[in-house]
C-alpha positions as CSV (number, residue, x, y, z in Angstrom):
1,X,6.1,-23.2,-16.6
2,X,3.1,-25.3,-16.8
3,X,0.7,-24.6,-13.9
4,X,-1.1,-27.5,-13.8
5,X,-0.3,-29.8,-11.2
6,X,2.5,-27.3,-9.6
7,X,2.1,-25.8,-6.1
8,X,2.0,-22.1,-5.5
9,X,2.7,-20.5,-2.3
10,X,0.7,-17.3,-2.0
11,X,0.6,-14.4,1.0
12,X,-1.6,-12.2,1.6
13,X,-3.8,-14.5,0.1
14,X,-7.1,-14.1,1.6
15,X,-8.2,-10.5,-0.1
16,X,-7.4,-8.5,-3.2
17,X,-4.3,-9.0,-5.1
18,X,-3.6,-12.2,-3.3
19,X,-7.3,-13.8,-3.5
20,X,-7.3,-13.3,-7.3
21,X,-3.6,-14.9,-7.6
22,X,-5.4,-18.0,-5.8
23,X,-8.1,-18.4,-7.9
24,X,-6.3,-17.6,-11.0
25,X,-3.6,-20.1,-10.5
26,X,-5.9,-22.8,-9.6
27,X,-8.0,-22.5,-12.5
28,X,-5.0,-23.5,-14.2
29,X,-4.5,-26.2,-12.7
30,X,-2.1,-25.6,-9.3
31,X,-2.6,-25.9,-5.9
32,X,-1.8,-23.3,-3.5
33,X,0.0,-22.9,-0.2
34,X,-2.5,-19.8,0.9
35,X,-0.8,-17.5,3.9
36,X,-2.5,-14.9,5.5
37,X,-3.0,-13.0,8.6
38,X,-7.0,-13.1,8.9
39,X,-8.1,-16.8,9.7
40,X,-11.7,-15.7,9.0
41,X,-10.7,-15.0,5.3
42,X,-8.9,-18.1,4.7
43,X,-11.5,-20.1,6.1
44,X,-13.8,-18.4,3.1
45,X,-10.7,-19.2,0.7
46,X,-10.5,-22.7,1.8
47,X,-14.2,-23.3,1.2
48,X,-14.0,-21.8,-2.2
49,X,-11.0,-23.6,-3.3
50,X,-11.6,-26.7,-1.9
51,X,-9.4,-29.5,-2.2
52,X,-6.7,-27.1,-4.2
53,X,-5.7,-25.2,-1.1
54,X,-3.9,-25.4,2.5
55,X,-4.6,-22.4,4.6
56,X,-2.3,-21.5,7.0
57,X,-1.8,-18.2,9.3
58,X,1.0,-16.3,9.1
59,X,2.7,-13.4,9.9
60,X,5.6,-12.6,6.7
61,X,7.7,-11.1,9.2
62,X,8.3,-14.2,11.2
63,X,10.4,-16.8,9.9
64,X,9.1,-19.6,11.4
65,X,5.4,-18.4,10.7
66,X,6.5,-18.5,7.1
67,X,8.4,-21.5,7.7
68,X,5.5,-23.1,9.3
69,X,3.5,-22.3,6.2
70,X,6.0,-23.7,3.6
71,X,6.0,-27.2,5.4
72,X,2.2,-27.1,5.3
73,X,2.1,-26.8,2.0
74,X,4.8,-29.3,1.3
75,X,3.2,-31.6,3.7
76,X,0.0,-30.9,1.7
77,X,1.4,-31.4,-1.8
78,X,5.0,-32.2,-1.7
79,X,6.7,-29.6,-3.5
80,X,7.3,-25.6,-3.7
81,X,7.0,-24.4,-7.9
82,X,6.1,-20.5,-7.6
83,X,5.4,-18.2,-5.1
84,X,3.7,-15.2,-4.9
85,X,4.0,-12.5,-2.4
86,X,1.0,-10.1,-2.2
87,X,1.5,-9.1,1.6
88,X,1.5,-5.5,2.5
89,X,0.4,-2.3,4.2
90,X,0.1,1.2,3.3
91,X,0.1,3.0,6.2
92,X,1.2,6.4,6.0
93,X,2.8,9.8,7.4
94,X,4.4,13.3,6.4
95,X,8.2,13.1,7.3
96,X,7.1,16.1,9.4
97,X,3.6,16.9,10.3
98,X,2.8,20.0,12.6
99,X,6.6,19.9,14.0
100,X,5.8,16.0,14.6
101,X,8.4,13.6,13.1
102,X,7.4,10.8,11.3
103,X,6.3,8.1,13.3
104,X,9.5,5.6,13.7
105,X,6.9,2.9,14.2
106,X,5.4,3.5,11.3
107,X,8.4,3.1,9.5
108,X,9.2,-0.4,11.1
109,X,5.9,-1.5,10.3
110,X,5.8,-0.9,6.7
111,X,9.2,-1.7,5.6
112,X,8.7,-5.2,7.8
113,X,6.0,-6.5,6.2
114,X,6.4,-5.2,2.9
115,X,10.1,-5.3,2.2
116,X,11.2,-7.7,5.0
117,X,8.3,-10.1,4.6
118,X,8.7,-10.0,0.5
119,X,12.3,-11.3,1.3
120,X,11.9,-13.8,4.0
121,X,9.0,-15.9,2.3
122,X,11.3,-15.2,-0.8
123,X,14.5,-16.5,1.1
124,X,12.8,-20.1,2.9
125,X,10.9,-20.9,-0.8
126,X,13.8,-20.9,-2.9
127,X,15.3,-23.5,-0.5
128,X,12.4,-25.7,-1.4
129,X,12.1,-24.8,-4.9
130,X,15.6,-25.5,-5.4
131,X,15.5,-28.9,-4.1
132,X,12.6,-29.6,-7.0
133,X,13.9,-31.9,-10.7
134,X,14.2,-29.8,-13.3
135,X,11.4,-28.9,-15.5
136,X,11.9,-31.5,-18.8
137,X,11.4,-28.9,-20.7
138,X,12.5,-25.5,-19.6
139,X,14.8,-26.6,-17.3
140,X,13.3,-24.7,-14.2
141,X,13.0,-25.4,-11.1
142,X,10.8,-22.6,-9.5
143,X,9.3,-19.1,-10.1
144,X,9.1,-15.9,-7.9
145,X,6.6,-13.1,-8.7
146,X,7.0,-9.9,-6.2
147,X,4.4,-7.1,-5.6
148,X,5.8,-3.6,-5.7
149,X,4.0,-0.5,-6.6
150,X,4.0,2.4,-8.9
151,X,4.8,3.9,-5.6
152,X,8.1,2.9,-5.8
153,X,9.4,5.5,-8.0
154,X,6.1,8.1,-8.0
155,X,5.4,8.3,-4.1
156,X,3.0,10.4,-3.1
157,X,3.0,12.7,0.1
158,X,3.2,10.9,2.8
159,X,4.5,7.8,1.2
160,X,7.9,7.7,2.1
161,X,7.7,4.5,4.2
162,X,5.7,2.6,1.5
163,X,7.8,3.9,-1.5
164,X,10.9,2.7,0.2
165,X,9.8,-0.8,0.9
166,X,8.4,-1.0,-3.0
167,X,11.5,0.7,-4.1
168,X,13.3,-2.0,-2.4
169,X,11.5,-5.0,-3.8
170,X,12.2,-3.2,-7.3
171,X,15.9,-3.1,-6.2
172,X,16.2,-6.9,-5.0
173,X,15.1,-8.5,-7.9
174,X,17.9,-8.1,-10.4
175,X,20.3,-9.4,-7.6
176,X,18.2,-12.4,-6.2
177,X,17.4,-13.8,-9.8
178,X,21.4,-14.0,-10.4
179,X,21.7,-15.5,-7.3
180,X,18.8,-18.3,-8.1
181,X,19.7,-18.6,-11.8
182,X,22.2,-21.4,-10.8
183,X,18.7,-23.8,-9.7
184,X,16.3,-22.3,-12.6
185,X,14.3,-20.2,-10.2
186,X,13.3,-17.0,-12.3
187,X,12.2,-13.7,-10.4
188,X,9.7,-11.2,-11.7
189,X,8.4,-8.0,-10.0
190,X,5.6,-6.2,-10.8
191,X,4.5,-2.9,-10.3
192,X,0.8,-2.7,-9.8
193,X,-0.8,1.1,-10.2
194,X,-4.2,1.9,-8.8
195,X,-5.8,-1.1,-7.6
196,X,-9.3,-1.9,-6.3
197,X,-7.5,-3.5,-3.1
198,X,-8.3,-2.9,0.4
199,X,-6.0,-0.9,0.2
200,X,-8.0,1.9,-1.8
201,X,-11.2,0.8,-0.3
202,X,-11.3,3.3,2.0
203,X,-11.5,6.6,-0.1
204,X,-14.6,8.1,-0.8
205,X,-16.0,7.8,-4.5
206,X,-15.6,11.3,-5.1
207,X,-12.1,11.4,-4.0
208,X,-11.2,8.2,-5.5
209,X,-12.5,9.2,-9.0
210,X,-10.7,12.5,-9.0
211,X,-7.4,11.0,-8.7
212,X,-8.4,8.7,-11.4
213,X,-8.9,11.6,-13.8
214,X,-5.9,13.3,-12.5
215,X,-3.0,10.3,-12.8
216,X,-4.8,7.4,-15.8
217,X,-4.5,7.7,-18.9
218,X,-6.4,5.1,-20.6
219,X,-8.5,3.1,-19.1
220,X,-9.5,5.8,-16.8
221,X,-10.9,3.1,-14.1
222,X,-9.3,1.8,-10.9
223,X,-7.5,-1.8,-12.2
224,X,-9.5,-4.9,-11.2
225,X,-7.4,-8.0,-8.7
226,X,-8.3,-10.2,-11.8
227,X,-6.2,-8.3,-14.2
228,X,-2.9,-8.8,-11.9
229,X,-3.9,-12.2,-11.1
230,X,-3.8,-12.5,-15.5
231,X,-0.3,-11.5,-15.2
232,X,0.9,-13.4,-12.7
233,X,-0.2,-16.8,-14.9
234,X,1.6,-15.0,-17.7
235,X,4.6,-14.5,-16.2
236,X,5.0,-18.1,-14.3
237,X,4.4,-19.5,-17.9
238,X,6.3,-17.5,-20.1
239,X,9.7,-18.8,-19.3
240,X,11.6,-15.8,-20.8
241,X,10.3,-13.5,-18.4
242,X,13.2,-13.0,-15.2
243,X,15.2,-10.3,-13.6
244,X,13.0,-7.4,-14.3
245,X,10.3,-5.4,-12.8
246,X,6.6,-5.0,-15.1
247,X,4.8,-1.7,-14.7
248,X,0.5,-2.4,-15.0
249,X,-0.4,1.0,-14.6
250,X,-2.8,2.1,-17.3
251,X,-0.1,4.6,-17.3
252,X,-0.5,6.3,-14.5
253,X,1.7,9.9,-13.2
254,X,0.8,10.1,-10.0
255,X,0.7,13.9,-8.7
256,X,1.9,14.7,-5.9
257,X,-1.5,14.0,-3.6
């Protein structure tokens, strides 16, 4: 697919992942539907991006926040062509800690914003995408791009919430791509490793470097937002790319810490 001139809806969009996927798809050309959680942050994004974007707030969990957010940008720009989901949380707990169970809470909140959110914004997009002509050319109509994690099949301790909900995104794309091949909507996951994200901004240098040394194997550096955002354009326009999950990892074997 050709970005320029189509309309992305990112979330998540105001920091890491999701602020490079802005500003990477609208250098080439698209205009972006920009959902996030921190007004302040969009307000930044909006200034930057100006006259490519429509900020919106909005919570992935909610389906009429996302909702909300959808019609903005369709209001904005008239049409839905890819969508990328960067929303998520990494909160974290031992399954038991000091004869303390994991905290069920916990548990909701990661798997709803990271597993349910991936879904719903996935769910009310197609419906728009599906209702777009036919690209002349490659015949599609839309394109999904979903954020899991290396996580999802190398959790760490106290990654059992996260890995699930990443596990699960892995899991749902084979069986949402069949069921939006009919309209020409492809769906792609991928599987980002260590990230500078805010995520990771949190861990003292020392700390962060020795789990670099311990997991990378070339290049031995955390991977910059700019190098997913790279992919992301990749994958919308290489039309051959559905169905599958792509591992950018600098391959990384995460230890068990």
């Amino acid at each position: 697919m050709n970005l320029n001139g189509k309309v992305a809806v990112v979330s998540g969009a105001a920091s890491g992942l999701g602020l490079a996927t802005c500003r990477a798809l609208a250098e080439a050309g698209a205009r972006i539907g920009a959902l996030d959680r921190d007004a302040e942050r969009l307000r930044h994004l909006d200034e930057a991006l100006k006259g490519s974007v429509v900020t919106m707030t909005a919570d992935v969990t909610e389906a009429a926040s996302v909702q909300a957010g959808i019609d903005a940008t369709l209001a904005a720009f008239g049409s839905v062509h890819v969508v990328v989901s960067c929303a998520g949380v990494g909160d974290a707990a031992k399954t038991v800690s000091r004869g303390t169970p994991f905290p069920l809470a916990v548990w909701d909140k990661v798997i709803a914003i990271n597993l349910t959110g991936t879904f719903n914004l996935i769910r009310l997009a197609a419906v728009a995408m599906a209702a777009n002509a036919p690209d002349g050319v490659t015949g599609e109509r839309g394109v999904i791009v979903n954020t899991a994690s290396g996580a999802a099949t190398q959790g760490q301790i106290g990654q059992a919430a996260y890995s699930a909900s990443k596990a699960g995104i892995v899991g749902l794309t084979l069986p949402v791509a069949r069921d939006l091949a009919e309209y020409g909507i492809r769906v792609v996951t991928i599987a980002p490793g260590l990230f500078e994200t805010p995520l990771v901004a949190g861990l003292p240098p020392p700390v962060a470097q020795g789990i670099i040394e311990r997991n990378l194997a070339f290049p031995q550096r955390m991977g910059h937002a700019a190098e997913f955002a790279m992919l992301v354009r990749h994958v919308v326009e290489n039309t051959y790319f559905n169905a599958t999950t792509i591992s950018l990892d600098a391959g990384a074997r995460m230890s068990a810490r």
